[in-house]
N, C-alpha and C positions, 0 to 999 in steps of 0.2 A: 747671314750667319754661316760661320764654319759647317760643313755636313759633320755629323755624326757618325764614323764608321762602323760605332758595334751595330750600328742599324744598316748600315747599309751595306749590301748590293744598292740600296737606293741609300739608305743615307736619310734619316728625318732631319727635319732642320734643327734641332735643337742641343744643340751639344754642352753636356753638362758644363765642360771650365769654363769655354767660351759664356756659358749665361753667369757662371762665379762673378768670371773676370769682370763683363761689363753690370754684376747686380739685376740684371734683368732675368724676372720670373712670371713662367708663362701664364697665364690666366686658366684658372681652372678648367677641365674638362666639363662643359654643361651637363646639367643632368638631366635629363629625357627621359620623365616616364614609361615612354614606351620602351625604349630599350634601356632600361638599368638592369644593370646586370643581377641575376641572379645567384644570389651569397650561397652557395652551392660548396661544401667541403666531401671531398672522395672520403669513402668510406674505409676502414681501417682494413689494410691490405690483409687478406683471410690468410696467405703464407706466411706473415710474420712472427717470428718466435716470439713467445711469451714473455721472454728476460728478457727482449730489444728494447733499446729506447724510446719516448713517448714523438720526439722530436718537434717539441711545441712550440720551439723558439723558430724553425721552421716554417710551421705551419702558418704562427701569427705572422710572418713576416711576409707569406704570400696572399693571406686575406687584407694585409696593408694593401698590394695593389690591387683589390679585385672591393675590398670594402672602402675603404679612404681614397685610391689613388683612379675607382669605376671603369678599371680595364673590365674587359668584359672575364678572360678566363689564365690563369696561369698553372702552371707542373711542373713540379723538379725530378727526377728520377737520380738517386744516386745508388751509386758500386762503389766497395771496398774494394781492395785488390786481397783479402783474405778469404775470401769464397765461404767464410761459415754463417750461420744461421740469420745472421744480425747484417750481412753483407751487401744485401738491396735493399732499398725501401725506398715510396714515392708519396711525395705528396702533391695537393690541389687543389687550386677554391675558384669558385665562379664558373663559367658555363663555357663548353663546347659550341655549344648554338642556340642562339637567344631567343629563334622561333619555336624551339623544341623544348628548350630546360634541361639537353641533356649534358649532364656534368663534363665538367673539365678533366682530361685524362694525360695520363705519359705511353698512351699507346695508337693514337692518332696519328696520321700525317701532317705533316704543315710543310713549308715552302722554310728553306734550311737559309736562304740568303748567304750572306759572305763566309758561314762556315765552310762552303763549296769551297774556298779559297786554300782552304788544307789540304783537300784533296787535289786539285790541280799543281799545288807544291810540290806533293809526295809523287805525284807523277813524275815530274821535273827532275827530282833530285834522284829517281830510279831513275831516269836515263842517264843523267849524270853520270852515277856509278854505273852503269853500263859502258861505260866513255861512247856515248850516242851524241851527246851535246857537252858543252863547256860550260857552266856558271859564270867565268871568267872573260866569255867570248861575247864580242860588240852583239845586239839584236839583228843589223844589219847582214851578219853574215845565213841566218837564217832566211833575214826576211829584207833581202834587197830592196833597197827604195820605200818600206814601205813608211817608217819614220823618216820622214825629209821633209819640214816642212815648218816654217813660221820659226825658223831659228831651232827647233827640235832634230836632232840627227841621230838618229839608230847606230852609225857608224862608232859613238863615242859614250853609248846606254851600254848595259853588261844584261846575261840573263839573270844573275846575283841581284844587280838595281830593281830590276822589277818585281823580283819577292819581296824585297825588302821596302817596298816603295821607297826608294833613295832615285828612284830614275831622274826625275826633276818635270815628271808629264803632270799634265795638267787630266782632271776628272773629268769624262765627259759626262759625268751627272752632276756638276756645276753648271753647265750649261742654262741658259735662261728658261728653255721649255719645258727644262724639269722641275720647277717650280710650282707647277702645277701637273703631276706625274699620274692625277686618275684622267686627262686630257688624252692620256698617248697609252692608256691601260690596254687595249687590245692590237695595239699596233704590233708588226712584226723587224727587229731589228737583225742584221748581220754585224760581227766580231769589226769587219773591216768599214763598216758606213758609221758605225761607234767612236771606232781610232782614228778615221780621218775629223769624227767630229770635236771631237777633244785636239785634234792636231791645229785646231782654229781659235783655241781659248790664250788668254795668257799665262803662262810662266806664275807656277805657282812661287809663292815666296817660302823661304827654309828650304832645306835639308831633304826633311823626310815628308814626305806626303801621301796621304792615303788616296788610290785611285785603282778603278776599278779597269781603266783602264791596262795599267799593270797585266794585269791577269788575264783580259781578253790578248794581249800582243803575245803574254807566256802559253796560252791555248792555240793559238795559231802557229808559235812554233813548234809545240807536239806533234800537231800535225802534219808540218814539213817535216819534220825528222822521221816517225813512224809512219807518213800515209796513209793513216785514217784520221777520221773527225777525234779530236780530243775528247770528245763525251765518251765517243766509242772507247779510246785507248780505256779513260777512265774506269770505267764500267768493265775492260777488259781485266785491267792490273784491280783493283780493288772491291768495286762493291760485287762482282759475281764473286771471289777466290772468298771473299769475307761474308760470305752468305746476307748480306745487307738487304732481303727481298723486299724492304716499303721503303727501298731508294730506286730513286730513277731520276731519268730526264725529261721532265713535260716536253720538249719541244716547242711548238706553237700552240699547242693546247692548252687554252686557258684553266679548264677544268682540273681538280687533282682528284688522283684516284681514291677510292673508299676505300675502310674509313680517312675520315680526314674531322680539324676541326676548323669549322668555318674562320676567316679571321676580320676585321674589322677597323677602320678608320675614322678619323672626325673629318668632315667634311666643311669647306668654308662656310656653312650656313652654322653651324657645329654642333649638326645633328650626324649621331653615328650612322656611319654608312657600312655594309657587307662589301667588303674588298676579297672573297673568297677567288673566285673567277677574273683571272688576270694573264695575260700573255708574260711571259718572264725572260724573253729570247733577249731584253734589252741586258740580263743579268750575265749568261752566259756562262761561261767554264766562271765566272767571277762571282757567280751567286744566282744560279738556277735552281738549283738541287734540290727535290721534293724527298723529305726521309721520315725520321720517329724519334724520340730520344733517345729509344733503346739501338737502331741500328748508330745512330751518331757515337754512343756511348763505345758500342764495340769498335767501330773506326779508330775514334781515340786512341782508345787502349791499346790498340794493335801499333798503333803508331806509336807513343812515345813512350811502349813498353818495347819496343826495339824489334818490331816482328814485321814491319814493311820497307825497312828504311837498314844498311849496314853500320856499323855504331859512329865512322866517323861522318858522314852526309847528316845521322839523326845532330851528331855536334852541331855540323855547319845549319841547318834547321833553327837550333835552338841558341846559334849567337846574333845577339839581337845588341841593336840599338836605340837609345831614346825614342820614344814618340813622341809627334806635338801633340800635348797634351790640348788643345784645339780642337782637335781632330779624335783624340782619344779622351784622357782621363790623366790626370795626374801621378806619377807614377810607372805607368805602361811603356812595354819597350815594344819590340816587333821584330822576328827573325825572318824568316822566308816561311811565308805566309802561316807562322806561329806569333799572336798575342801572348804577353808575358805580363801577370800581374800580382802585385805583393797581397798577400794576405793578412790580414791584422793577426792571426795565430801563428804568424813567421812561415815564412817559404812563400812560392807563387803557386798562383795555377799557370797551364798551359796549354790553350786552344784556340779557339775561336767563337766568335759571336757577328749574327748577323741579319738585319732586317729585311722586309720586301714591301714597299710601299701598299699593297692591301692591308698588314697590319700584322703578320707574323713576323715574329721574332725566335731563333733558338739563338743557345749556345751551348756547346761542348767544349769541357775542360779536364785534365788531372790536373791534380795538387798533391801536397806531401803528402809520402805514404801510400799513393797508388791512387788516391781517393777518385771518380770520376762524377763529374757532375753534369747532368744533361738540363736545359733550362727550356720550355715553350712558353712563348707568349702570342695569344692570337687577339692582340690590341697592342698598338705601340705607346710607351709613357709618354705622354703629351707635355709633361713639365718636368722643371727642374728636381721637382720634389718627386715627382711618380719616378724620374732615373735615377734618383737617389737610392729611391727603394727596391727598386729594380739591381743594382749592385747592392746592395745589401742582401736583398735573397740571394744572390752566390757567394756573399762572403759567408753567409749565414750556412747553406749548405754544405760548406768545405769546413766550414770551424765550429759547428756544432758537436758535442760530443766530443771535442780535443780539449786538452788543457793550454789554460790562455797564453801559459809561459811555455810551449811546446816551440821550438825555435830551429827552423832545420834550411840548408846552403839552399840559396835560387840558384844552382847549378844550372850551368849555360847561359849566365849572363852577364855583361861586360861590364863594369864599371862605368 
């Protein structure tokens, strides 16, 4: 089965069109006494104005996956872009940590997976606009020789291709031994034993393909360009100037720093397993990234409210092409490294979403009107029905409280 990219840096195997297209729906997630999750709803946030909304259409939408769909814990944190009284609010149901009971929050840590993918963009395209590197310039000229191989040639990839996965590389998390991905869970990987491993797959088919590899070969040229490790650049250009302090880089540390919310997998026997402690070096500049909703939330906002990026790099960012819907969702486009998706209240959002084979899930997105929506998940939807519900709670959170005929341009997207 196709990977699933809003899951992945790893990619669960279950990609919503892909189960459409062939009717096939995954078997429920068992249910295990011992670990059922605890129906656990955050309590009403004490700063919220009186007049705000109740936001119940919300709320029931995340107790869908945490009552019906047995994730263990979910949270939305949303931002208006009008700063008044009614302008944040979060909600949450199910648990943080199934040994403890303690509720599920939007101020925890969790493992950011392929949202990482923004940030190493916004890297990219700041040196761009520095004229440091070309968009429009072969991979090869960065990185001599290191695409050559099985018919793949760097010489005839763009740095443009690899944001947008139009390269034509093949995933090295297709690969056979990531089929089974808690097998290689403390293992430690490098950007270049990754690339060369994917440089041995086949040639994917289509156009556009989603691959992680992408991003580790766009990481490795920051760092030929600038001379340091691309985490470092990254952490240089964004999360320190953005005060983002519950982002970092695990490194080889499987551990993540406190607080954090444990996260969780189903295991071949299909009993839930703690997938919290995991080596993520296999993710890389492509989906390491340990943060919060709230630090994701402010990245967003600074990005594609026009505060890291000059206005014409935020364009080229934000012109995007078809995704396979295979690989995505029906629908969804993809610029350099920006997801683009329609909203049922008219307009898109625009961010990012992304998993880590332990069981976390975020995504951070704007939508019309400023709106920002940060999403945690520490259990991955296991079926076609729990990712159904799973995009529902963000359609839910950007189109709650709007009017249903509110209708405004997906500016920056192409026909």
């Amino acid at each position: 089965m196709a990977t699933f990219p809003i899951s992945s840096t790893l990619g669960g195997r279950a990609c919503v069109a892909a189960l459409l297209a062939a009717s096939v729906v995954a078997s429920a997630v068992p249910s295990v006494a011992a670990d059922a999750p605890v129906a656990v709803v955050a309590p009403a946030d004490p700063g919220r104005h009186a007049g705000c909304g109740a936001h119940g259409e919300l709320r029931r939408s995340l107790r869908t996956l945490t009552d019906r769909d047995g994730l263990a814990g979910a949270a939305v944190l949303v931002t208006d872009a009008d700063g008044g009284p009614c302008a944040r609010w979060r909600e949450a149901a199910g648990t943080a940590d199934l040994s403890s009971g303690r509720p599920m929050n939007v101020t925890d840590r969790l493992r950011a997976g392929s949202v990482t993918k923004m940030f190493t963009a916004t890297v990219v395209l700041q040196l761009a606009a520095e004229h440091r590197l070309s968009l429009d310039a072969p991979v090869d000229r960065y990185l001599p020789g290191v695409v050559r191989k099985n018919g793949y040639d760097g010489r005839r990839i763009t740095v443009r291709q690899l944001l947008q996965h139009t390269s034509g590389l093949p995933d090295y998390l297709d690969a056979p031994e990531w089929e089974h991905p808690e097998h290689l869970r403390y293992r430690r990987f490098t950007p270049r034993e990754l690339v060369a491993r994917a440089l041995d797959l086949p040639r994917p088919r289509g156009g556009w393909h989603y691959a992680t590899t992408n991003y580790l070969l766009a990481g490795l040229i920051v760092g030929e360009v600038t001379g340091r490790p691309p985490e470092q650049e990254i952490t240089r250009r964004l999360i320190r100037p953005l005060g983002l302090r519950d982002t970092y880089w695990p490194g080889d540390d499987p551990r993540i720093r406190r607080p954090y919310s444990r996260s969780y997998f189903i295991a071949a026997d299909g009993h839930r397993v703690d997938g919290t402690d995991w080596n993520t070096s296999f993710g890389g500049v492509g989906g390491a990234l340990v943060s919060t909703p709230g630090d994701l939330t402010r990245f967003t906002t600074a990005l594609l409210g026009g505060r890291l990026l000059p206005a014409d790099r935020l364009a080229e960012m934000r012109r995007t092409v078809a995704a396979d819907p295979d690989r995505l969702w029906p629908g969804a486009r993809y610029g350099l490294g920006l997801i683009a998706s329609p909203l049922r209240c008219g307009g898109m959002w625009w961010g990012h979403a992304g998993t880590v084979p332990g069981g976390h899930r975020a995504l951070s997105a704007t939508g019309p009107g400023g709106r920002t929506v940060a999403v945690a998940l520490n259990q991955v939807p296991a079926t076609l029905q729990s990712e159904q519900d799973f995009l529902n709670v963000v359609e839910t959170a950007f189109c709650e409280d709007r009017s249903s005929g509110e209708t405004r341009t997906a500016e920056g997207t192409n026909p």
